[in-house]
C-alpha positions as CSV (number, residue, x, y, z in Angstrom):
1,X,94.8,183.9,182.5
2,X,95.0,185.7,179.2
3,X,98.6,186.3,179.1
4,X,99.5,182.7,180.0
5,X,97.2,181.5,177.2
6,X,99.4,184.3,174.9
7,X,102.4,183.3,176.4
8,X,101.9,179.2,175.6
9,X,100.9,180.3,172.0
10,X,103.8,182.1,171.5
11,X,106.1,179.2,173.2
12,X,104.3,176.3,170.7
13,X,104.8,178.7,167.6
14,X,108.5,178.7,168.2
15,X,109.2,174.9,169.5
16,X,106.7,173.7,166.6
17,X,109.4,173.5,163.8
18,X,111.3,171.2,165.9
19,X,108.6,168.9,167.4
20,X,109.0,166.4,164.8
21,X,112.9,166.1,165.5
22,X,113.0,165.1,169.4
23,X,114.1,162.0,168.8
24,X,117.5,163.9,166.5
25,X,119.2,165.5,169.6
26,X,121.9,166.8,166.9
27,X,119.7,169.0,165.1
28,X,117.7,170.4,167.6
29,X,119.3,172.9,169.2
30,X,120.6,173.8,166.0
31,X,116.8,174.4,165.0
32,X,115.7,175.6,167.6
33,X,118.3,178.6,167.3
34,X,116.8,179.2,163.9
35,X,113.6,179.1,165.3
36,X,114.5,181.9,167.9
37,X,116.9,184.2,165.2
38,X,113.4,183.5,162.9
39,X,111.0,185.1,165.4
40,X,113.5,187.6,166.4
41,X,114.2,188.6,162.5
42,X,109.9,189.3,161.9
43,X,110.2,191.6,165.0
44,X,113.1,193.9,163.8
45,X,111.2,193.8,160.3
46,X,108.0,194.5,161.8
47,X,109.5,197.5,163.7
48,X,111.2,198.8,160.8
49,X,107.8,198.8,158.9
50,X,106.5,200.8,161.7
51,X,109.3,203.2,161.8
52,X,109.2,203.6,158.1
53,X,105.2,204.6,158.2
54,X,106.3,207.1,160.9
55,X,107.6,209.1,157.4
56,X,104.9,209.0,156.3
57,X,102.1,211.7,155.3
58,X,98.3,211.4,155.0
59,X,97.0,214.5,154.7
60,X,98.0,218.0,153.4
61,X,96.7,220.8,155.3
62,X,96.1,224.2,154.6
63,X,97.6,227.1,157.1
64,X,94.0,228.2,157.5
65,X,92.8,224.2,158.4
66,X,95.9,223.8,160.9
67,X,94.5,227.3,163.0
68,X,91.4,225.7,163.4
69,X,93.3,222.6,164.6
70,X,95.1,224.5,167.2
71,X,92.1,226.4,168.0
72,X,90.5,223.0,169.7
73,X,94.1,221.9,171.1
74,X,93.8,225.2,173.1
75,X,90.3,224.2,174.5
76,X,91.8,220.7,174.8
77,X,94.9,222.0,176.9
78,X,92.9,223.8,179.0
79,X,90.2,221.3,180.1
80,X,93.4,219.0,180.9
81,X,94.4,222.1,183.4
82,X,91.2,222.1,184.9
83,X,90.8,218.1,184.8
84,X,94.0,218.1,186.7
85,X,93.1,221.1,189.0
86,X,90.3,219.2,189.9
87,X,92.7,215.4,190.5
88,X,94.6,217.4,193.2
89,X,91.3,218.8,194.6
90,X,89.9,215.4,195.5
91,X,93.5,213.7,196.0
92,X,93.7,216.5,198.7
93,X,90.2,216.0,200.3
94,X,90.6,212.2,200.9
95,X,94.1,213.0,202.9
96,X,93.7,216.5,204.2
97,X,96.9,216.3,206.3
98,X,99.1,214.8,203.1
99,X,102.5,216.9,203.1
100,X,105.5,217.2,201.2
101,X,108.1,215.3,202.5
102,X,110.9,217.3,204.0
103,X,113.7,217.4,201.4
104,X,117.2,218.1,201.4
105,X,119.4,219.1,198.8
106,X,123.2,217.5,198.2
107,X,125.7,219.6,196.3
108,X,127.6,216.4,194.8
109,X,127.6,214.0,192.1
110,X,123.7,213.0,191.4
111,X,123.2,209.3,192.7
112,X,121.0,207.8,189.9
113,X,121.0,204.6,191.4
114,X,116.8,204.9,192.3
115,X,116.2,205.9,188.6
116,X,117.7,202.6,186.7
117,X,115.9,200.0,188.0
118,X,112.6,201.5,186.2
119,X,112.0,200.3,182.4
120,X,111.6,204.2,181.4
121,X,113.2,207.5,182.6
122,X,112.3,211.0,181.3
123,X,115.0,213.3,180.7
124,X,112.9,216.9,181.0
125,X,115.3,219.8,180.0
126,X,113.3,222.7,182.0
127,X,113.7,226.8,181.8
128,X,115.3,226.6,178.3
129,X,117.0,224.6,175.7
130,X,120.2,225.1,174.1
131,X,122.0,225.8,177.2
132,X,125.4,224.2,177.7
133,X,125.2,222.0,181.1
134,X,121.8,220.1,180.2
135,X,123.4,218.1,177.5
136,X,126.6,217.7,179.7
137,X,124.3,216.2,182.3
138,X,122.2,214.1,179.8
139,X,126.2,212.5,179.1
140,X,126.6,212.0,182.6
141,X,123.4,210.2,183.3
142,X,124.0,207.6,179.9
143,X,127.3,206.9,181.9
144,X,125.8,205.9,184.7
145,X,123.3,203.9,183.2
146,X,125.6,201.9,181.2
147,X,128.1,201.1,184.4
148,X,124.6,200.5,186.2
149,X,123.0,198.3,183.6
150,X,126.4,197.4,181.7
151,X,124.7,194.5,179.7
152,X,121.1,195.9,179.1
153,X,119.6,197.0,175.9
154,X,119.2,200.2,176.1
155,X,117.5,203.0,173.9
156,X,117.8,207.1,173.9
157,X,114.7,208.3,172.9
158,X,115.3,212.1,171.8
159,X,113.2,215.6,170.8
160,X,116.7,216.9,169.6
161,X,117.8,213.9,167.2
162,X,115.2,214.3,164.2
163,X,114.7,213.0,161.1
164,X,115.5,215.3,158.2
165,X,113.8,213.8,154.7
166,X,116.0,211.0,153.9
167,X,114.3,208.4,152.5
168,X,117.0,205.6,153.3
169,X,117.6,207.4,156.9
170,X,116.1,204.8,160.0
171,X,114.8,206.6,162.7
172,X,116.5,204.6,164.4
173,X,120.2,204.7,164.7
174,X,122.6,201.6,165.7
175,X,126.0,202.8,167.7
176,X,128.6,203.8,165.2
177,X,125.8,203.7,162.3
178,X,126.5,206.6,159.1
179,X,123.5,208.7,159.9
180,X,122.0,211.9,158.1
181,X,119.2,212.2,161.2
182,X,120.0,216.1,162.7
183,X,121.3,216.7,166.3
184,X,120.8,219.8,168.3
185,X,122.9,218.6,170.5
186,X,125.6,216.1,168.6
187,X,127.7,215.7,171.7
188,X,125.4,214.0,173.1
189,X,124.7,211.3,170.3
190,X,128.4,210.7,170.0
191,X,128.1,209.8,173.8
192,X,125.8,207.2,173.6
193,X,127.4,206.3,170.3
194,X,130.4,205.5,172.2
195,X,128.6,203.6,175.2
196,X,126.8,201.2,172.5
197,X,123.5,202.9,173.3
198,X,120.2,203.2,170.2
199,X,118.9,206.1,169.6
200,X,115.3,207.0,168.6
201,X,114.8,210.4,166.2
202,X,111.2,211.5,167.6
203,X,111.0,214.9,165.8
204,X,111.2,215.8,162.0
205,X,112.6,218.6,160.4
206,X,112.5,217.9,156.2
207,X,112.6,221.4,154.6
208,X,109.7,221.1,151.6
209,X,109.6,223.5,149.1
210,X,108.1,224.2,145.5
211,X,108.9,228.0,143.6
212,X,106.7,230.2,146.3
213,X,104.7,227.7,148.9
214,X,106.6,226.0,152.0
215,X,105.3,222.8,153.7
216,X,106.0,221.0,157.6
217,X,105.7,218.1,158.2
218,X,103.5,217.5,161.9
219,X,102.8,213.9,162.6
220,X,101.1,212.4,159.3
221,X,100.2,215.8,158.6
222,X,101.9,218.4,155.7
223,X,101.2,222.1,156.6
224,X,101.1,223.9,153.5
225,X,101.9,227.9,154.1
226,X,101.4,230.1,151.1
227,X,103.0,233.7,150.4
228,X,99.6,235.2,150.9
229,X,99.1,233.5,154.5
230,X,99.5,235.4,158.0
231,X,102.7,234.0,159.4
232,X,105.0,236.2,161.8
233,X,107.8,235.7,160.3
234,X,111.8,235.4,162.8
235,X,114.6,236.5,161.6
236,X,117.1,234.0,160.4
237,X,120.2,236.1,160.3
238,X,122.8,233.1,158.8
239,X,120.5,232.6,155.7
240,X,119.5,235.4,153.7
241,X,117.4,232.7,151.5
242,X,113.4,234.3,151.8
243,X,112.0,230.7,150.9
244,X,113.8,229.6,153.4
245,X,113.3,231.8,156.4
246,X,109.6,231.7,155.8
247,X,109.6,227.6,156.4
248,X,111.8,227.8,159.0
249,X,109.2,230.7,160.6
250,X,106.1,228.4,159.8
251,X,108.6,225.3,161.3
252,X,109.2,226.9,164.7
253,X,105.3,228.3,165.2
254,X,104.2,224.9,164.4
255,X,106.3,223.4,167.2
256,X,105.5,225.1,169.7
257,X,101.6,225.7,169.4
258,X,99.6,223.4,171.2
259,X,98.1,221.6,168.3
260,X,102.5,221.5,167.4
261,X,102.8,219.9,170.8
262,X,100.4,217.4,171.3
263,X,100.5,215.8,167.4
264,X,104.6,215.6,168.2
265,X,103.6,214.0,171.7
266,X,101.2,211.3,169.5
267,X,103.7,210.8,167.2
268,X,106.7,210.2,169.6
269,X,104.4,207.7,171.7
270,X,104.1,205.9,168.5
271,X,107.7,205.3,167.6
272,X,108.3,204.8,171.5
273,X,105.8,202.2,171.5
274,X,107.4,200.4,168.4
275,X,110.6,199.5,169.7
276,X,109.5,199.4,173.3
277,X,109.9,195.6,173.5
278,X,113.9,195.3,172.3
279,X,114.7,197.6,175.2
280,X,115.4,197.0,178.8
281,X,116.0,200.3,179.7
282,X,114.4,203.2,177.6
283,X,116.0,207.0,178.5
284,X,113.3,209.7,177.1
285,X,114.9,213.8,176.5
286,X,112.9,216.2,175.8
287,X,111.4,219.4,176.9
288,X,109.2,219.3,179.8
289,X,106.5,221.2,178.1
290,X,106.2,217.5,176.4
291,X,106.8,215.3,179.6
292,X,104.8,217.2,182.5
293,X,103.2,220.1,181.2
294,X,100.9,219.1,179.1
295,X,99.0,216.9,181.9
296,X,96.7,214.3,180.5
297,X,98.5,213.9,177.1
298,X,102.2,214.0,178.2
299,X,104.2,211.7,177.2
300,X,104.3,209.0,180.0
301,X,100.6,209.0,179.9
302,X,99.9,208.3,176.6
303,X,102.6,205.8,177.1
304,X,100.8,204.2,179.7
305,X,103.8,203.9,181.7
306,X,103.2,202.2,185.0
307,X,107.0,202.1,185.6
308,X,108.9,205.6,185.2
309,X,111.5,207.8,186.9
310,X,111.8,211.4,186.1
311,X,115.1,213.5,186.3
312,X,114.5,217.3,185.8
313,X,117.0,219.5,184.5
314,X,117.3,223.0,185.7
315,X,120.2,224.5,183.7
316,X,121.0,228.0,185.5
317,X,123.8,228.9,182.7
318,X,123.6,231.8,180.7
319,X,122.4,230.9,176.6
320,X,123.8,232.7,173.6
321,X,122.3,236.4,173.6
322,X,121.1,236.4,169.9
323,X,119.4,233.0,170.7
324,X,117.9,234.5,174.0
325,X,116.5,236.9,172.0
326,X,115.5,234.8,169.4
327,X,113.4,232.9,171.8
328,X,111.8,235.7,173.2
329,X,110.7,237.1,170.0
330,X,108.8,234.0,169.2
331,X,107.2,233.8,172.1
332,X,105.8,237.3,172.0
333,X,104.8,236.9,168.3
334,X,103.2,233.4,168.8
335,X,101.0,235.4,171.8
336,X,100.5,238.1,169.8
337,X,99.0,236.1,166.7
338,X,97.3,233.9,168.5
339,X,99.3,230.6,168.0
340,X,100.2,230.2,171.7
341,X,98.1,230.8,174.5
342,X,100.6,230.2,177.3
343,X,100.2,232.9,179.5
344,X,96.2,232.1,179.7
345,X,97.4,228.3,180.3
346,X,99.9,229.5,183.3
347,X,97.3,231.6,184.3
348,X,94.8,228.8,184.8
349,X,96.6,226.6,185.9
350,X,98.2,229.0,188.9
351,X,94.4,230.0,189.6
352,X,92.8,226.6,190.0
353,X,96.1,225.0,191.9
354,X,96.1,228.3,194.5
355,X,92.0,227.6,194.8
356,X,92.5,223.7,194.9
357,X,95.5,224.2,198.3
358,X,94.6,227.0,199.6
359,X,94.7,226.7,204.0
360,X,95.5,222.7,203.7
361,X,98.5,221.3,205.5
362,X,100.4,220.6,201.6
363,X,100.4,224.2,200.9
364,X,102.2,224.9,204.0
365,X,104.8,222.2,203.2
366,X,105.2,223.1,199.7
367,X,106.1,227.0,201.1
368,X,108.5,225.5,203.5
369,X,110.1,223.5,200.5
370,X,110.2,226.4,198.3
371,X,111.9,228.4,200.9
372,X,114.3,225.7,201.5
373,X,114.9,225.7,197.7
374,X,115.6,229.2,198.0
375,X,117.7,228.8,201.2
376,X,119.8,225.6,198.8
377,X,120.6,228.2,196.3
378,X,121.8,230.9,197.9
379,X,124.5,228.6,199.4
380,X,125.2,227.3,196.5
381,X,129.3,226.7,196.9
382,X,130.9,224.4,194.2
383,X,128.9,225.0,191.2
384,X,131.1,222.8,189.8
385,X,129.0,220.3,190.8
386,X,124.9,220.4,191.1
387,X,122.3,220.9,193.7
388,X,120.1,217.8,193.6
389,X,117.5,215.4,195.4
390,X,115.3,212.5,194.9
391,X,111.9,211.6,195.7
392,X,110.6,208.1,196.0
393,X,107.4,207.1,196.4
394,X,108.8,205.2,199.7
395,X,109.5,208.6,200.8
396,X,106.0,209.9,200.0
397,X,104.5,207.2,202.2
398,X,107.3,206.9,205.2
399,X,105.9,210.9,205.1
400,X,101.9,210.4,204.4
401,X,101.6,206.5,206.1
402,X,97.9,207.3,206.0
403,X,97.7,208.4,202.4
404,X,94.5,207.0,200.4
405,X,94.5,206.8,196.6
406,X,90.5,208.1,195.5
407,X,88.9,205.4,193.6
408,X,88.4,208.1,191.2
409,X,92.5,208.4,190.7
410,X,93.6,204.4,190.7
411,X,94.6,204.1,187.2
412,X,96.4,208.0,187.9
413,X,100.0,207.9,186.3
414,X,102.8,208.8,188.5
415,X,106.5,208.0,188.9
416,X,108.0,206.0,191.4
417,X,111.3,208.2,191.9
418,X,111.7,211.7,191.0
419,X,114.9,213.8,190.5
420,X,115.3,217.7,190.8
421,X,119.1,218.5,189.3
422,X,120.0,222.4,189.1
423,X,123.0,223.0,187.0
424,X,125.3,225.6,186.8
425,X,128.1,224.5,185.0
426,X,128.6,224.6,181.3
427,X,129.5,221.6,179.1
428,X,132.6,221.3,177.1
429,X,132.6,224.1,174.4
430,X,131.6,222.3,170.6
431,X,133.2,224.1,167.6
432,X,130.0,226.1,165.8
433,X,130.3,225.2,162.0
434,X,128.4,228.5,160.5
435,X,125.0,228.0,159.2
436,X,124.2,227.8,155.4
437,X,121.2,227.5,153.2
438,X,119.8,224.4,153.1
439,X,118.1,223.0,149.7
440,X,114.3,221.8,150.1
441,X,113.6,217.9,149.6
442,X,112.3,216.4,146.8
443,X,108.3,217.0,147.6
444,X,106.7,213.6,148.8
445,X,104.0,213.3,146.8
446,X,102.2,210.0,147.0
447,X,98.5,208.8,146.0
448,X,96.8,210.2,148.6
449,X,97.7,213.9,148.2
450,X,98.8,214.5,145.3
451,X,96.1,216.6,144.0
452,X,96.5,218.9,146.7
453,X,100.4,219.8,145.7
C-alpha cells in the first residue's frame, strides 16, 4: 500500500504543472515533457551532489587511531566467520540430505545468458589481480551484455577505476568523457567506453603530502602517517622519491587491512546506491575479498541486493615476477605487523565450516565436486578458451526439491545464478608507459579539520 501511495504522489507532482492546461491539447504534451526532463534534471543533480560528498573528508586520523580501528574490524571479521559458520550449521540441520548439485564443466565460450536478466552482477577477480586474462574476460562479458541488453542503461561499477584528487573529476564517467580518474586496467575502460557503457570510480587514490607527513584518504577518513610512525615500508623500485614510497607503503597497508576493506566496502555501497536508479543493468568488478569473503559486510549485502548474479574469475596465468613478489612481501609484512590477520581468518573459517559439514550428505558432494574440478582441469585441452559452469537456483532445487529455508535465514542474501570461469589465456599485451614520480595534491583542508593539518 505504501508504495502505491508513493507512486501516486510522485505521478501528481509531475502531471500537476499541466492540470490547469487540459482543455490546451497543444501545449500539453509540450509541458508535460518539461515536466518529465524537470524531474529527471533534480535527479542527475541530486546524484552529482552525492557523488561530490563521496570526496569528501570528515575526519583526520592519526596512524596510532586507525590501528585501533582495525583492531575492532578484526574482531568484527571474525564474529561474521563464526555468524556464518553457524548459518550453514542450521541451513544444514533443517535439510540434512541437501547436496551439491552434480556439475559439469564446458570448455567453450561462457554462456552469460542466466546472468543478464538480474539488475546486478559481481564481477569477483579471485587468486590475484593484475593478471592478463581477467580483464580480457571482464571485455568479453560487457560485450555480451550490450548485444544482450542492446538498449539498457547500463553502469560498470569498478575497484580498479579510482578517483585520484581532482576536484572537477566526477566519479562518474560518461562514454567518451576526458577523464583524469586512474585505471589499473585501462583496457578495460576503453571497452565499455566504446560499448556506450558508465562507469563508477569506487576507490580513491589522491597522493597528500606536506614537507615530512603523508595522508590516505579511506572513506570520509584522512590517515595521517608521520616519519616517526611504525609503517613496513615496500619497495617502490620506479620512484626513488622517499615521500613518496612511504604514502604509497601507508596506501597499500591501508587497503588491504580489514578496517581498509570494510570502510572501502561502506563507501562503494554508497556511491552504488546513488546511481542505482538510472541503471537497468549494474556490472560490479572487484576483488572477491570485497564481494564474498568478507560475509556479512560484502558488498551485495550491504547492498541489499535481492536480485544478483555472480561470475567468478579464476585467472590461472602467470603475473609479472617483480609484482609476484611484490605481493608476497606485503602480505608477509602486513602478518608480521599486525595489519592483516588473514591466516587466523582462513584458519577459522576452515575450522568452523569442517566442524559445521562434517559426516553430512553436502560434504560428500562438495568432495565429489572438488574431485571433478580436479578431474576438469587436468583435461584441460584448448586453453584458448575457458573451463566454466553455472549454477541456478532452479538447479539447487531440481537437486534439493525438499529444501527448507530456516526462519532464522529468510531475509539470507544469496544469488540466483552463479558462474565459475577458469582462465588460462592472457589478454592482448598493453604497452607499459614507465612509472614516474607523482606530485602530492593540494591538501584538502576544509572547516572541519583544519586544525588537525
Amino acid at each position: 500500500m505504501k508504495k502505491l501511495i508513493t507512486f501516486l504522489f510522485a505521478f501528481l507532482f509531475i502531471l500537476a504543472p499541466v492540470w490547469g492546461q487540459r482543455g490546451k491539447n497543444a501545449d500539453l504534451d509540450k509541458r508535460l515533457q518539461i515536466s518529465i526532463r524537470t524531474h529527471k534534471t533534480n535527479k542527475d543533480l541530486e546524484m552529482q551532489r552525492i557523488l561530490r560528498q563521496e570526496r569528501d573528508i570528515n575526519q583526520v586520523i592519526s596512524w596510532q587511531e586507525f590501528l585501533r580501528l582495525n583492531e575492532r574490524a578484526k574482531e568484527r571479521l571474525l564474529v561474521s566467520t563464526r555468524l556464518e559458520a553457524q548459518a550453514l550449521e542450521l541451513e544444514l540441520k533443517e535439510n540434512p540430505n541437501v547436496v551439491v548439485p552434480q556439475i559439469k564443466y564446458k570448455n567453450s565460450v561462457p554462456d552469460y545468458s542466466h546472468a543478464f536478466t538480474h539488475k546486478y552482477i559481481f564481477i569477483s577477480e579471485d587468486i590475484s589481480h593484475d593478471t592478463k586474462s581477467a580483464p580480457q574476460e571482464v571485455i568479453n562479458i560487457l560485450k555480451a551484455a550490450r548485444k544482450a541488453r542492446p538498449h539498457a542503461k547500463i553502469l560498470l561499477a569498478q575497484e580498479f577505476l579510482s578517483w585520484t584528487g581532482e576536484s572537477k573529476d566526477s566519479l562518474l564517467k560518461k562514454p567518451g568523457q576526458n577523464s583524469k580518474l586512474y585505471s589499473n586496467y585501462p583496457e578495460v575502460t576503453q571497452a565499455a567506453d566504446k560499448l556506450g557503457i558508465d562507469q563508477l570510480a569506487l576507490d580513491d587514490s589522491p597522493y597528500y603530502a606536506d614537507d615530512k607527513n603523508v595522508f590516505v584518504k579511506l572513506g570520509k577518513f584522512l590517515v595521517k602517517v608521520t616519519p616517526q610512525d611504525k609503517l613496513p615500508l615496500l619497495s617502490y623500485t620506479e620512484c626513488d622519491d622517499p615521500l613518496y614510497n612511504r604514502w604509497d607503503s601507508a596506501e597499500q597497508f591501508i587497503a588491504i587491512s580489514p578496517c581498509g576493506v570494510l570502510e572501502r566496502n561502506y563507501q562503494w555501497a554508497r556511491r552504488i546506491k546513488a546511481v542505482e536508479p538510472h541503471y537497468d543493468l549494474i556490472l560490479v568488478y572487484a576483488g572477491s575479498g570485497h564481494l564474498s569473503h568478507t560475509y556479512s559486510n560484502d558488498l551485495p549485502t550491504l547492498l541489499k541486493c535481492q536480485d544478483f548474479a555472480n561470475i567468478e574469475l579464476m585467472p590461472t596465468d602467470s603475473i609479472d615476477q617483480t609484482v609476484e613478489k611484490d605481493y608476497e612481501t606485503r602480505f608477509l609484512k602486513g602478518e608480521q605487523y599486525a595489519i592483516t590477520n588473514n591466516q587466523q581468518q582462513y584458519q577459522e573459517d576452515t575450522r568452523l565450516k569442517e566442524q559445521a559439514t562434517r559426516d553430512t550428505t553436502f560434504k560428500q558432494s562438495l568432495d565429489q565436486m572438488e574431485a571433478e574440478t580436479y578431474q576438469s582441469y587436468e583435461n584441460w585441452k584448448n586453453k584458448k578458451l575457458p573451463l566454466w559452469y553455472s549454477l541456478t537456483q532452479e538447479d539447487f532445487l531440481q537437486a534439493n526439491p525438499n529444501y527448507k529455508t530456516p526462519n532464522a535465514l529468510k531475509n539470507y542474501i544469496d544469488a540466483h545464478c552463479t558462474y565459475e570461469i577458469i582462465l588460462a589465456e592472457p589478454r592482448v599485451e598493453q604497452e607499459q608507459k614507465p612509472e614516474v614520480c607523482p606530485a602530492p595534491k593540494t591538501m584538502p583542508i576544509g572547516p572541519k579539520h583544519k586544525s588537525y593539518i
